[in-house]
N, C-alpha and C positions, 0 to 999 in steps of 0.2 A: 505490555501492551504495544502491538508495534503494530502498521500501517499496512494496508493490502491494497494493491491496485485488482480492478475488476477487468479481467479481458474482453467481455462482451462492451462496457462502457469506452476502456480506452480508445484513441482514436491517434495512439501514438503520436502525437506532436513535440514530445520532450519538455516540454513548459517543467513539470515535475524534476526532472535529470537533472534540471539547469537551477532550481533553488535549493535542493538537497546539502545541506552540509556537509555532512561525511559521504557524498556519492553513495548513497547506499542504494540509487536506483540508475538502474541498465536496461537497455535493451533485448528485450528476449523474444522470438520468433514470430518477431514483426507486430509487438507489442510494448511493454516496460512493465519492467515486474521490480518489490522492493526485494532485497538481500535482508531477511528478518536478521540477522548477524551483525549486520552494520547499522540498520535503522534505532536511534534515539528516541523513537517520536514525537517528536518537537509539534508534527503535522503541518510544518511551512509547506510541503507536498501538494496535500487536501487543498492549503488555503489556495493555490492557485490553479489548479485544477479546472480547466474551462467546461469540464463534460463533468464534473463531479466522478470521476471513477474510482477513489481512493476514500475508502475509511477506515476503522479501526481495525483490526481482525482481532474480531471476540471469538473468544472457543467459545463452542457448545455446550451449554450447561447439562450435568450429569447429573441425571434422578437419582435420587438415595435408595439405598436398597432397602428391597424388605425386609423386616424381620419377623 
């Protein structure tokens, strides 16, 4: 389970960048996006977050097949 930031929500201010523990969030084309590789998710991220643009990234659940 690790953390996604929303590009339409973000508003790039780095609030995020600057409580991350293992740095696992950077700036990317004039946005901040996480490194799912480095991300823990602790979620100290989310919690400061002014615009909420960061939650969980849940995959997509998979219908069962028929049989």
């Amino acid at each position: 389970m690790v953390y996604k930031i929303d590009p339409a929500k973000c508003i790039a201010c780095g609030t995020c960048a600057g409580v991350c523990p293992v740095m696992a969030i950077s700036p990317k084309d004039g946005k901040y996006w996480i490194d799912p590789a480095k991300c823990i998710s602790c979620g100290t991220c989310a919690a400061v977050c002014p615009v909420m643009a960061i939650a969980v990234d849940m995959p997509a659940p998979v219908a069962p097949k028929a049989e």
